[in-house]
N, C-alpha and C positions, 0 to 999 in steps of 0.2 A: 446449433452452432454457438461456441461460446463468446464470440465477439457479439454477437446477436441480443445473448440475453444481460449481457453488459450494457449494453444499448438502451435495449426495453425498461432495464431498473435505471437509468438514468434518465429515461425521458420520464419515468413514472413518478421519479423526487421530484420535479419540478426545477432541479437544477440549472441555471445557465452551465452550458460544456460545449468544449469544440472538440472534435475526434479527428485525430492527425495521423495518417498513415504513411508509412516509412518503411525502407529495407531494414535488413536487421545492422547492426551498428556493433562498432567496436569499441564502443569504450562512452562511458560518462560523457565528455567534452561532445563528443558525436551525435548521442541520445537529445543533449539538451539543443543543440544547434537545429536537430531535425525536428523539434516541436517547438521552438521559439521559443527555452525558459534560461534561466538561469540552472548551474546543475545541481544547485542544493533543493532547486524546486523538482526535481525528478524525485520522486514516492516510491521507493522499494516497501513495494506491499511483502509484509513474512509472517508465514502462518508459522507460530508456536504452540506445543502442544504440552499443555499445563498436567497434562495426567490423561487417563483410560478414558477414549470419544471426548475428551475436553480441549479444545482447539481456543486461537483466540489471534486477533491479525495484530500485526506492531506496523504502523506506517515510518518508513525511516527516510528521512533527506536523503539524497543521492551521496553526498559528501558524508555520509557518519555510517555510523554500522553500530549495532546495538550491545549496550553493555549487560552483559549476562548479571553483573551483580547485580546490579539499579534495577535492572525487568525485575529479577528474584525477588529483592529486597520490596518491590513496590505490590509485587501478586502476595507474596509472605510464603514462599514455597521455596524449597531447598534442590528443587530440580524441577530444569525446563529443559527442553530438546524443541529441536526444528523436522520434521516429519520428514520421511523420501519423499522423494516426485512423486510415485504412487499414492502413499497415504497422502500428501496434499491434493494431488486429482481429486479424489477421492471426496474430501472432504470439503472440499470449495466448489468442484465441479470446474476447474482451469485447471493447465496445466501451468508447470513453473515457468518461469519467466510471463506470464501474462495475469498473473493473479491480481483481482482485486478484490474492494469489500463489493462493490457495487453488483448485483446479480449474482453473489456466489451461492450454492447448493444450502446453505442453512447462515444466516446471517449472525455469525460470532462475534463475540464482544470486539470492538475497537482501541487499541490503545497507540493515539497519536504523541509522537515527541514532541515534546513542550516549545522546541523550536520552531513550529508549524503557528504555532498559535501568536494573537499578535498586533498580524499587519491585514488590516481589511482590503490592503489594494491586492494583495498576493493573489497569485495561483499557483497550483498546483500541475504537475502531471503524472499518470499512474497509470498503470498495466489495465487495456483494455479488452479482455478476454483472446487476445490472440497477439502474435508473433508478431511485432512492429506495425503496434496499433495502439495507439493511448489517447487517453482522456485528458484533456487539462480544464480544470473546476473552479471557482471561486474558494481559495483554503478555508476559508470559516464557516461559509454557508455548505461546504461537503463535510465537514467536522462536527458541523451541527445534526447534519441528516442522519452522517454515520454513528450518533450519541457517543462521537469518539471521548475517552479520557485523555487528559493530557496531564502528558509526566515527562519529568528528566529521564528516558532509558537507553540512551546511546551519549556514542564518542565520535571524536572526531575520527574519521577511516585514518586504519596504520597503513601507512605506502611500504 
């Protein structure tokens, strides 16, 4: 079960985490009211995929969405794509919409937005291997675990 082994790898970092379960929800404003955050603290975990079996997750605020130049410009590569459901399954061992880094099938580099980074009273919440089920973390002690990089690679979401 993959809510299971999201679990496992999070009692296994040592991490302080609470696991919040919820129906499934419509929209941002919904997600963050059913886990108690703010909805720039909701964590769109996205697996990008830098080239052939080369994967790599980008953590994005709930409120931004990633800017293809600035990832580009930051990896030095001239093409990135985001994988189907399939190749994500796949390659994480989640299906979409419950992806994270924590317990996925092969632990890919991290690359967190700079916006994350910070504020030590933050948290975070993030896709916990299943269907309106998340984790919310301490942001800097789960950035530290996940050896996230932090970079400028997104924008504010276009409405």
């Amino acid at each position: 079960m993959s809510e299971q082994r999201a679990i496992d790898a999070l009692e296994a970092s040592g991490l302080e985490f609470e696991i919040t379960r919820h129906g499934r929800v419509g929209s941002l404003a919904e997600a963050a009211a059913a886990r108690g955050v703010e909805p720039r603290d909701i964590i769109k975990t996205l697996v990008v995929r830098r080239g052939d079996g080369d994967y790599l997750f980008v953590l994005v605020p709930g409120d931004r969405e990633i800017s293809w130049p600035k990832l580009r410009a930051l990896l030095g590569v001239n093409r990135l794509s985001m994988p189907d459901k399939e190749v994500a399954q796949e390659v994480t061992g989640y299906e979409r919409g419950t992806i994270t880094p924590f317990g996925s099938t092969i632990a890919w580099p991290v690359i967190a937005d700079i916006g994350l980074s910070g504020d030590p009273e933050r948290r975070i919440s993030l896709g916990a291997g299943a269907h309106g089920v998340a984790v919310t973390v301490p942001t800097e002690a789960a950035l530290a675990h996940l050896d996230a990089r932090s970079a400028d690679v997104t924008e504010l979401q276009r409405t």
